[in-house]
ZALOSE-20309 format. One record per atom (N, C-alpha, C): x negated, y, z negated. Coordinates in steps of 0.001 Angstrom, whole numbers, plus 500000, padded with zeros to 6 digits. Layout:
! ZALOSE-20309
XYZ;...
This chain:
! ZALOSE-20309
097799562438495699;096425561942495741;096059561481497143;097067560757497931;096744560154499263;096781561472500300;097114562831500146;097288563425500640;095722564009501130;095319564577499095;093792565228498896;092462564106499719;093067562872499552;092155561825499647;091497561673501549;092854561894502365;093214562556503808;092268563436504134;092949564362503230;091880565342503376;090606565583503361;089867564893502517;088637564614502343;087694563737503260;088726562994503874;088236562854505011;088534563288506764;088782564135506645;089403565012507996;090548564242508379;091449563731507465;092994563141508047;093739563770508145;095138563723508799;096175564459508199;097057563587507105;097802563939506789;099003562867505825;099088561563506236;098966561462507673;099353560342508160;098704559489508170;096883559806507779;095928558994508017;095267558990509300;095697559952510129;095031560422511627;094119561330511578;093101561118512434;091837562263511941;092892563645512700;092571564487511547;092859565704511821;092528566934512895;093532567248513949;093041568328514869;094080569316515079;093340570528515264;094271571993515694;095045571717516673;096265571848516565;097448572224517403;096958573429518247;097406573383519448;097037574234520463;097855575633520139;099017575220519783;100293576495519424;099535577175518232;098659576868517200;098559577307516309;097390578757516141;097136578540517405;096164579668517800;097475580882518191;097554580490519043;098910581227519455;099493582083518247;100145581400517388;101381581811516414;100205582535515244;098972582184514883;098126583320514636;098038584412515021;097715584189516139;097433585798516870;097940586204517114;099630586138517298;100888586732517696;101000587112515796;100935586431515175;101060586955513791;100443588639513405;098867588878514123;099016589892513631;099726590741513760;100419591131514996;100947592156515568;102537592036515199;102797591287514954;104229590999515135;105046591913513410;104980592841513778;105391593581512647;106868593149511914;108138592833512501;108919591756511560;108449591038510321;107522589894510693;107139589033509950;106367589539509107;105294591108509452;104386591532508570;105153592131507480;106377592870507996;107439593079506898;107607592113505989;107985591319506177;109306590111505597;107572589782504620;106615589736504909;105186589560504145;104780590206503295;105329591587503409;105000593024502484;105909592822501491;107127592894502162;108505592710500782;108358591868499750;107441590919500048;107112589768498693;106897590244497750;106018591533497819;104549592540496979;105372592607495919;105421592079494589;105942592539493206;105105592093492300;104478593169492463;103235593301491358;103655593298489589;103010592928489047;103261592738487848;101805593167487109;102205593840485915;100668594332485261;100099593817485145;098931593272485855;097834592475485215;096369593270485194;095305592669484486;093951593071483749;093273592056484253;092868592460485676;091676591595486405;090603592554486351;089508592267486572;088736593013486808;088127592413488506;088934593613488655;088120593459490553;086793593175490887;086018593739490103;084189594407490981;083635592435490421;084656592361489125;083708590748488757;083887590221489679;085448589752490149;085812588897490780;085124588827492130;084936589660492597;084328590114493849;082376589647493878;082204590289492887;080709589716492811;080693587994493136;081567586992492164;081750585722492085;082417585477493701;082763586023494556;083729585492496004;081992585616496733;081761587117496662;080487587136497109;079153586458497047;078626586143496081;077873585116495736;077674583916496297;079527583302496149;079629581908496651;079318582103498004;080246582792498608;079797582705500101;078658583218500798;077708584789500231;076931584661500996;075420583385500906;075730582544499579;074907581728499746;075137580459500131;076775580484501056;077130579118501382;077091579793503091;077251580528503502;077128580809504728;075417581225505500;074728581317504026;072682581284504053;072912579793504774;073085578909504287;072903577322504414;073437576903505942;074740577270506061;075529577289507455;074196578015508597;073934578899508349;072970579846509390;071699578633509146;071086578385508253;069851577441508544;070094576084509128;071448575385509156;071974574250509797;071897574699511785;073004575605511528;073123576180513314;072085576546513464;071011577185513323;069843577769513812;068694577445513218;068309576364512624;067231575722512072;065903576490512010;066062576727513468;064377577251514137;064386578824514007;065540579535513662;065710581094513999;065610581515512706;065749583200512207;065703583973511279;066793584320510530;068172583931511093;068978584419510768;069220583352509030;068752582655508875;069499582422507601;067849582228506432;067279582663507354;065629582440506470;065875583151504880;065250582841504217;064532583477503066;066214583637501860;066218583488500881;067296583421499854;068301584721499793;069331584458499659;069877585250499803;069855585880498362;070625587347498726;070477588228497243;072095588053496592;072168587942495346;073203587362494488;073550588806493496;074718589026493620;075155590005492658;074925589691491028;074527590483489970;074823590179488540;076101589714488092;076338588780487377;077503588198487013;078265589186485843;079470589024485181;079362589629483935;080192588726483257;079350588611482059;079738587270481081;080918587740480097;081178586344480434;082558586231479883;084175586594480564;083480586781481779;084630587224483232;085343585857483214;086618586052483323;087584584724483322;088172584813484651;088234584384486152;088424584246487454;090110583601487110;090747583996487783;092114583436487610;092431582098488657;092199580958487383;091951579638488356;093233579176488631;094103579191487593;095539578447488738;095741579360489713;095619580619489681;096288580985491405;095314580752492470;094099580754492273;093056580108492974;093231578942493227;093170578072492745;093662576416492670;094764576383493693;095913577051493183;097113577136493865;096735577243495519;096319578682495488;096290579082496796;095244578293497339;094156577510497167;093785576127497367;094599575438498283;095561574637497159;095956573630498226;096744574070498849;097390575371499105;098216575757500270;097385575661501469;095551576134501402;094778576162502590;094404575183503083;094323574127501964;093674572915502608;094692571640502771;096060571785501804;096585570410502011;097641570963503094;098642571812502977;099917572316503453;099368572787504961;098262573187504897;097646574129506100;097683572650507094;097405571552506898;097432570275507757;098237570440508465;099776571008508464;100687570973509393;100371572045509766;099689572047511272;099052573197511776;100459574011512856;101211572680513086;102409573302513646;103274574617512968;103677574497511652;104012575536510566;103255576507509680;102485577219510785;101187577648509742;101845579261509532;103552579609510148;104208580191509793;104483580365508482;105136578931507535;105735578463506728;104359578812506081;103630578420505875;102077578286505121;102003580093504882;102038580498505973;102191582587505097;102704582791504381;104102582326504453;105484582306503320;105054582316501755;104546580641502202;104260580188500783;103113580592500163;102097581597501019;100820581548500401;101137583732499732;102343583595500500;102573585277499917;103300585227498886;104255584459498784;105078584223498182;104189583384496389;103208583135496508;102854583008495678;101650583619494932;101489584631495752;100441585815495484;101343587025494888;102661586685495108;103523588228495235;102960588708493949;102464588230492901;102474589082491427;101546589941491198;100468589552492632;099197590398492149;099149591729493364;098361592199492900;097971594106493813;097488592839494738;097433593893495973;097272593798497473;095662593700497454;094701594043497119;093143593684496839;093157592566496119;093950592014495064;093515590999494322;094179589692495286;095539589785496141;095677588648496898;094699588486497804;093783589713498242;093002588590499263;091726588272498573;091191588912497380;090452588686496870;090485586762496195;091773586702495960;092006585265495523;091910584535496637;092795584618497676;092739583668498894;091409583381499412;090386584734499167;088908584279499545;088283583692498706;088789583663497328;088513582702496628;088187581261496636;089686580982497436;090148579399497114;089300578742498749;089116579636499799;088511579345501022;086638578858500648;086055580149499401;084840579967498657;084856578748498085;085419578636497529;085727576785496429;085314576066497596;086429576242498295;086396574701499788;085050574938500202;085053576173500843;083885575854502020;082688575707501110;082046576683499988;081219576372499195;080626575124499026;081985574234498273;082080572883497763;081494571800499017;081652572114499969;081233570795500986;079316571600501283;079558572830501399;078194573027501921;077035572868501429;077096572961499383;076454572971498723;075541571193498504;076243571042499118;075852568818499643;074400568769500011;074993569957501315;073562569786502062;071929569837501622;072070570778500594;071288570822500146;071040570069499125;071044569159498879;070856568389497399;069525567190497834;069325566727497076;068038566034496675;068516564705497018;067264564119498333;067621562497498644;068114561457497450;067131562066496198;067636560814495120;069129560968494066;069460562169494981;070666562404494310;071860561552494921;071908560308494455;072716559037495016;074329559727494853;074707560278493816;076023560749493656;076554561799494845;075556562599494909;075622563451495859;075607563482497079;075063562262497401;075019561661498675;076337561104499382;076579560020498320;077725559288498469;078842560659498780;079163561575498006;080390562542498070;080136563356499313;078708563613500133;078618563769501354;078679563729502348;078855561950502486;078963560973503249;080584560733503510;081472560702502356;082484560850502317;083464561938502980;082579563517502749;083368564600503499;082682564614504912;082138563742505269;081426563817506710;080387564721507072;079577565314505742;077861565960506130;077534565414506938;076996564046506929;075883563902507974;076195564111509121;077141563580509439;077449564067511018;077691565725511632;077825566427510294;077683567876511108;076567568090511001;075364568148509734;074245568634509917;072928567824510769;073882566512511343;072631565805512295;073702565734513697;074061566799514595;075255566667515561;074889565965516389;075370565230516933;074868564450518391;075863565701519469;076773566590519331;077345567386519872;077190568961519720;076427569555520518;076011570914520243;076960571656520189;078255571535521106;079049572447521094;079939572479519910;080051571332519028;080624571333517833;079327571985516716;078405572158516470;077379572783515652;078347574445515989;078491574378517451;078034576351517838;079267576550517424;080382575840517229;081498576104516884;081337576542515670;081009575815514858;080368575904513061;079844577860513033;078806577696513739;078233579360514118;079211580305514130;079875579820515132;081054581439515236;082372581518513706;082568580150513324;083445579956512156;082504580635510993;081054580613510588;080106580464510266;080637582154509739;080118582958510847;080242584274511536;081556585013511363;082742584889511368;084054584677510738;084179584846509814;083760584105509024;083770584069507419;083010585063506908;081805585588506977;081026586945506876;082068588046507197;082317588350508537;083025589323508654;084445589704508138;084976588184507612;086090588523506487;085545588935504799;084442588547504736;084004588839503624;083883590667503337;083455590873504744;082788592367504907;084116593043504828;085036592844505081;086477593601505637;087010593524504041;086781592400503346;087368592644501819;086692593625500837;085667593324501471;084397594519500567;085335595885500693;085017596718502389;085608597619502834;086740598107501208;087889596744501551;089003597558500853;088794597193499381;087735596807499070;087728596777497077;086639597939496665;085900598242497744;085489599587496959;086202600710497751;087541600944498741;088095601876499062;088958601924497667;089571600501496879;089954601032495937;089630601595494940;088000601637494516;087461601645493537;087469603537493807;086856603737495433;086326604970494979;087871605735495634;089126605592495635;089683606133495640;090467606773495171;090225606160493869;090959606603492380;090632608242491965;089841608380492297;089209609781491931;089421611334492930;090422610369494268;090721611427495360;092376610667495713;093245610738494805;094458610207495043;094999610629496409;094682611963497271;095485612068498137;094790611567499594;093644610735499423;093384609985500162;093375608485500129;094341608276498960;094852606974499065;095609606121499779;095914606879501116;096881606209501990;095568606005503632;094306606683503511;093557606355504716;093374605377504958;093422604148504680;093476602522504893;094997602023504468;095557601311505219;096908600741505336;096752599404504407;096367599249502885;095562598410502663;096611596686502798;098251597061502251;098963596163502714;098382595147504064;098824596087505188;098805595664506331;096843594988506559;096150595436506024;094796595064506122;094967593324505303;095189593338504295;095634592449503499;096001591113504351;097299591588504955;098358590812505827;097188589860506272;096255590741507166;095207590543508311;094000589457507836;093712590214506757;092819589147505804;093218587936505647;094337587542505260;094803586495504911;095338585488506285;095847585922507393;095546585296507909;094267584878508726;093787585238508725;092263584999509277;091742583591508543;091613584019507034;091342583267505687;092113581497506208;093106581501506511;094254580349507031;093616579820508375;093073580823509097;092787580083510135;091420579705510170;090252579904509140;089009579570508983;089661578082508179;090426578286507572;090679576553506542;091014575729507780;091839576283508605;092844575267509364;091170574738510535;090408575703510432;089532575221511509;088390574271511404;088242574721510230;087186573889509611;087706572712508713;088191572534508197;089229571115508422;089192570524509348;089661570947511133;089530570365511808;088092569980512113;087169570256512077;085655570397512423;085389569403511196;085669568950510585;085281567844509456;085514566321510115;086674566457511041;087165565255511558;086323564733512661;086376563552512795;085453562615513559;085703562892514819;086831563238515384;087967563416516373;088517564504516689;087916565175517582;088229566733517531;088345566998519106;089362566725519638;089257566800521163;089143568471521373;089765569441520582;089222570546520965;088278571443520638;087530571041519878;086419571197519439;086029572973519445;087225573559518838;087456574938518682;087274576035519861;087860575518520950;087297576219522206;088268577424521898;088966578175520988;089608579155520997;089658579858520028;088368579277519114;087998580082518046;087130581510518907;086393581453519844;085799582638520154;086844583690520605;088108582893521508;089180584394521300;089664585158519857;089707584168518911;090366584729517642;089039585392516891;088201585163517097;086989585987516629;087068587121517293;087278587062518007;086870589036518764;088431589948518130;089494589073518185;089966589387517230;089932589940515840;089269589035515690;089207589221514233;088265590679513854;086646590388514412;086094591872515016;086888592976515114;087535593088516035;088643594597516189;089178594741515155;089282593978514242;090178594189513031;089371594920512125;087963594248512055;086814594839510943;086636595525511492;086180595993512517;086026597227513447;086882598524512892;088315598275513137;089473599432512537;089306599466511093;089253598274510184;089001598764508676;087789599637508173;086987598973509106;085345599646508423;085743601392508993;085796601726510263;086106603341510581;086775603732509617;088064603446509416;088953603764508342;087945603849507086;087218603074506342;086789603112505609;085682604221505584;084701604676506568;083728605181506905;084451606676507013;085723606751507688;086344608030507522;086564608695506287;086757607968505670;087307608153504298;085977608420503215;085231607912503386;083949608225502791;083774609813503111;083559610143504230;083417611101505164;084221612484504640;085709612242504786;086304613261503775;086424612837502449;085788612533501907;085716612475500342;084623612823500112;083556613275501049;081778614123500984;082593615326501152;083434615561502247;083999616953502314;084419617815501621;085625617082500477;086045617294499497;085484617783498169;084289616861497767;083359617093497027;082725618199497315;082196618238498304;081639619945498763;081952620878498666;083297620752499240;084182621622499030;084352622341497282;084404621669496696;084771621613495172;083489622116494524;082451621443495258;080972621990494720;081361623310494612;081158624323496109;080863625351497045;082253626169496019;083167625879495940;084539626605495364;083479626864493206;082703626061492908;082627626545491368;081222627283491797;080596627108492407;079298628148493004;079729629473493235;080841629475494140;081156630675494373;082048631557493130;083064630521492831;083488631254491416;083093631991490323;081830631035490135;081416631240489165;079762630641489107;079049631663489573;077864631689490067;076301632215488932;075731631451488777;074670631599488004;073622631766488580;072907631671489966;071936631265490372;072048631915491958;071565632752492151;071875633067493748;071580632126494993;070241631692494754;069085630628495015;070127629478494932;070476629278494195;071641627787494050;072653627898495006;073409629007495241;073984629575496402;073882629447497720;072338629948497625;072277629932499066;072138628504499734;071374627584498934;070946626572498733;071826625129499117;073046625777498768;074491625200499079;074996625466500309;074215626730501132;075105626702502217;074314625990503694;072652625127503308;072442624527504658;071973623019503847;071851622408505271;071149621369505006;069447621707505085;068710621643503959;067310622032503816;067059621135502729;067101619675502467;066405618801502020;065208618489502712;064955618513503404;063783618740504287;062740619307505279;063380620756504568;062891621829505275;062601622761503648;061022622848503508;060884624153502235;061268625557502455;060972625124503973;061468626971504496;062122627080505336;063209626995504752;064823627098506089;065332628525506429;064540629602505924;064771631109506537;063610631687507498;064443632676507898;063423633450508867;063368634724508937;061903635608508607;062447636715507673;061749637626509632;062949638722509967;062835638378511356;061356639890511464;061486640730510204;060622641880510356;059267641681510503;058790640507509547;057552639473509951;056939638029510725;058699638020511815;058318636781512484;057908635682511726;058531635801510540;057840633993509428;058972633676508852;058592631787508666;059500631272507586;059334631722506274;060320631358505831;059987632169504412;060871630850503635;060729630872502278;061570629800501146;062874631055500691;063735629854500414;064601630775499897;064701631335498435;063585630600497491;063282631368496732;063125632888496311;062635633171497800;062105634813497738;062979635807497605;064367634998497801;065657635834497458;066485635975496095;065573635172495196;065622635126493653;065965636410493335;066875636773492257;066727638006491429;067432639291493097;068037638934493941;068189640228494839;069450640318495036;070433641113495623;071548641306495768;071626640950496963;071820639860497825;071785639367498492;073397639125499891;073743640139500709;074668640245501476;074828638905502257;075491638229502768;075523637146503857;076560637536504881;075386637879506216;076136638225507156;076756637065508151;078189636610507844;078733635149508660;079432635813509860;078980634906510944;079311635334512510;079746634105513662;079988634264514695;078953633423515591;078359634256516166;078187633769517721;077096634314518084;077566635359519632;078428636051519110;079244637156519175;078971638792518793;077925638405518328;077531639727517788;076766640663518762;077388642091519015;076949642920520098;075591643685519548;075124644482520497;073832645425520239;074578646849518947;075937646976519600;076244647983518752;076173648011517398;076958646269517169;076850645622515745;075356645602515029;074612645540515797;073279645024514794;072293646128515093;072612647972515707;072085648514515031;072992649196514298;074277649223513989;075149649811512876;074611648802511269;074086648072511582;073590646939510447;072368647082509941;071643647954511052;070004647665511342;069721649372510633;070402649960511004;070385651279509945;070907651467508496;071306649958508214;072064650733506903;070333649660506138;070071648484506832;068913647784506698;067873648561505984;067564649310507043;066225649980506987;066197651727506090;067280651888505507;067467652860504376;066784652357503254;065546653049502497;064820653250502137;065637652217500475;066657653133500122;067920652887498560;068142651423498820;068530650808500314;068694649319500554;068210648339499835;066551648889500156;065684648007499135;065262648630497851;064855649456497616;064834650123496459;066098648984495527;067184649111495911;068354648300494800;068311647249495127;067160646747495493;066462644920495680;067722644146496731;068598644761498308;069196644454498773;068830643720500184;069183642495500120;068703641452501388;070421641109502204;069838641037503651;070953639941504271;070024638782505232;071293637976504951;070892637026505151;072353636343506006;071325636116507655;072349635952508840;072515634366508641;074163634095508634;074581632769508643;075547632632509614;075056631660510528;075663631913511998;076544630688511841;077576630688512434;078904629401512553;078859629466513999;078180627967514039;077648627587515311;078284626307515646;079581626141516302;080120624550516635;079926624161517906;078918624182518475;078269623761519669;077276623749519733;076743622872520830;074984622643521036;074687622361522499;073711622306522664;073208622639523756;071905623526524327;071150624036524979;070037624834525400;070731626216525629;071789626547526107;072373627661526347;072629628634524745;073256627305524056;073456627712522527;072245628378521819;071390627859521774;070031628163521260;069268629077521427;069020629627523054;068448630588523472;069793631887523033;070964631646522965;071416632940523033;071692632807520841;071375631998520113;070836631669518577;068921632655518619;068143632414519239;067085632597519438;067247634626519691;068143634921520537;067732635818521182;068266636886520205;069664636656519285;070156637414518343;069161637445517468;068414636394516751;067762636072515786;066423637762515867;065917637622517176;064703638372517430;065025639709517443;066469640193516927;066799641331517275;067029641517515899;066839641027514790;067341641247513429;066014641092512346;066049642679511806;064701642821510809;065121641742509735;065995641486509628;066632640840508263;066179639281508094;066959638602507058;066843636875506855;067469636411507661;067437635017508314;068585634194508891;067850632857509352;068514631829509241;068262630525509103;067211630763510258;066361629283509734;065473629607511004;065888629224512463;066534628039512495;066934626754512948;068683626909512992;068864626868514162;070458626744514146;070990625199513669;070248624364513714;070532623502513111;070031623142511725;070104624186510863;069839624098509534;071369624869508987;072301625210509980;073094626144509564;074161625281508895;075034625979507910;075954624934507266;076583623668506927;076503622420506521;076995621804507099;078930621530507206;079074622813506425;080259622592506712;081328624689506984;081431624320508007;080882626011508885;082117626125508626;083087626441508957;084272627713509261;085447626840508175;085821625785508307;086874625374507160;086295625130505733;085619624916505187;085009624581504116;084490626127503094;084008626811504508;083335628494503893;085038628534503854;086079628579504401;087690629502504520;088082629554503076;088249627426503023;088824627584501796;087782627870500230;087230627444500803;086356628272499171;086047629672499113;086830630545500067;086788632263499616;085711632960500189;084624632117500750;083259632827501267;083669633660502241;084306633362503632;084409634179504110;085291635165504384;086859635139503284;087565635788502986;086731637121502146;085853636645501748;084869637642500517;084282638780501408;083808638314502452;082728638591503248;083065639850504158;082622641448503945;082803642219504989;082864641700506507;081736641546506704;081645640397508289;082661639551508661;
């Protein structure tokens, strides 16, 4: 009790107002990298079956914080935009049960144990070591949990109603007034970047709870995020927002977080590498899908028009062909109902080639047996040089062909390989 009680008022155990150890920045940031220890952190991982439901839990981490970090932004910046107007709150789903002793737990590892800022080694140990049972998304999902409780719990003060005497008093106690009326600016801006911190750990957990969600459905891109090692990263970060803001509660703060802005840019590079990772992965999993589209189109084809339709980007183009005998766009409709050739190239194609093409074209039986081509150029470069010599083939061909070299495939020479198109393809 004398410990929590400390705490509550920015003490340590001892009854001394509480401040960051200088080493403890240090042995953070040497933490991420230091792959030993990230080991000896991983080996804990002994998952055991459990029936959480992620997307709830996540809505409830989210919630708390982006409407405890709304409040933080209208404190630091009173006069600015950044925390204006209510924030937006995910749907809850009733009857979701949040797993409160390991929350609780991992609690007071952040806020009471974390006091010895000297051992914030020992504090990983124990805070992995008691996560070991759950998947690697649900430990940091909890640890952001128990950071939501804390930081939530003091911020939600601020806002409360003068005649709320109870509320006051428990304000007064964790030291509100003195942060939200600072006589010290540089302790407010400190608040800002911790503020700021906490968002971008929020954003980095997002990243890996819907990499898990949507990765279930493309197993062999389940290894594009290192989600362990992301984890690792999360969590300490999570340790060093408690250990900081703790200190920032205390009356007595000779360092008044002057080394939180190195561990922030830190921390940045970190969301930086998860989000790409994440954004990559999105990226080939559109590929994939396409791929898979383009492979049952071609297999097994009902619709020519649907076909062709598949092979550009023309959501915003009605007329993405160019019919070259009348100099006009044309829809690709008009190729409904025709036997339709697709001549795939680059832009390689000689004079010899396109009148050996241009005569079999203009045979009378060609069209008579309702026969079209239609030029699809594999174009992996750009430039003015590209275009005019796109332009100059184009004007030499009675036939169809995109209008726009940049309407051409969006997925040109590997995507046509493996789905058979251009294995199919005389050309």
């Amino acid at each position: 009790m004398s410990t929590i009680l400390a705490h509550l008022l920015g003490m340590d155990h001892k009854g001394k107002p509480h401040q960051v150890d200088q080493s403890m920045w240090t042995n953070l940031l040497a933490s991420f990298d230091d792959e030993k220890f990230m080991k000896e952190m991983v080996n804990t991982h002994a998952p055991q079956e459990e029936d959480m439901d992620v997307q709830s839990l996540f809505h409830l981490v989210d919630n708390a914080l982006h409407g405890t970090t709304a409040i933080v932004d209208s404190i630091v910046n009173p006069t600015g935009t950044q925390g204006s107007g209510k924030p937006s709150f995910k749907p809850l789903k009733e009857g979701f049960n949040p797993p409160l002793d390991a929350i609780n737990e991992v609690g007071c590892q952040l806020t009471c144990k974390a006091l010895d800022t000297k051992n914030v080694r020992q504090t990983l140990v124990s805070l992995f070591h008691e996560l070991s049972s759950y998947s690697w998304v649900n430990k940091a999902l909890i640890t952001l949990s128990s950071l939501a409780v804390f930081y939530g719990d003091f911020w939600r003060l601020a806002r409360v109603e003068p005649s709320d005497k109870l509320a006051e008093s428990m304000a007064i106690l964790k030291g509100l007034p003195a942060i939200t009326k600072p006589t010290d600016p540089q302790k407010i801006q400190v608040f800002g970047v911790l503020n700021e911190m906490i968002k971008t750990t929020l954003n980095m957990t997002q990243c890996l709870v819907d990499f898990e969600h949507d990765s279930k459905d493309v197993p062999e891109l389940s290894t594009m995020i290192d989600v362990a090692s992301s984890v690792y990263q999360i969590i300490i970060i999570i340790l060093a927002c408690s250990i900081q803001f703790t200190s920032l509660l205390s009356t007595v703060d000779d360092n008044k977080g002057k080394d939180l802005p190195t561990f922030a840019r830190k921390v940045n590079m970190i969301h930086h590498s998860i989000k790409r990772h994440y954004e990559d992965f999105l990226q080939k999993k559109e590929e994939i899908k396409e791929y898979q589209r383009l492979q049952r189109l071609f297999n097994a084809p009902t619709d020519n028009v649907e076909l062709i339709k598949a092979l550009f980007y023309i959501k915003d183009d009605p007329q993405p062909l160019f019919l070259g005998s009348k100099k006009t766009k044309d829809k690709v409709e008009s190729l409904r109902r025709k036997n339709v050739l697709l001549l795939i190239s680059d832009l390689k194609l000689t004079s010899h080639d396109l009148s050996i093409l241009a005569k079999i074209y203009n045979e009378r039986k060609f069209h008579e047996e309702r026969y079209e081509i239609v030029w699809v150029p594999i174009i992996e470069q750009d430039g003015e040089e590209v275009i005019k010599q796109f332009q100059n083939l184009q004007l030499q061909m009675p036939w169809y062909s995109v209008h726009s070299p940049n309407l051409r495939t969006g997925w040109p020479s590997e995507s046509l390989r493996r789905s058979g198109i251009l294995g199919k393809t005389p050309w």
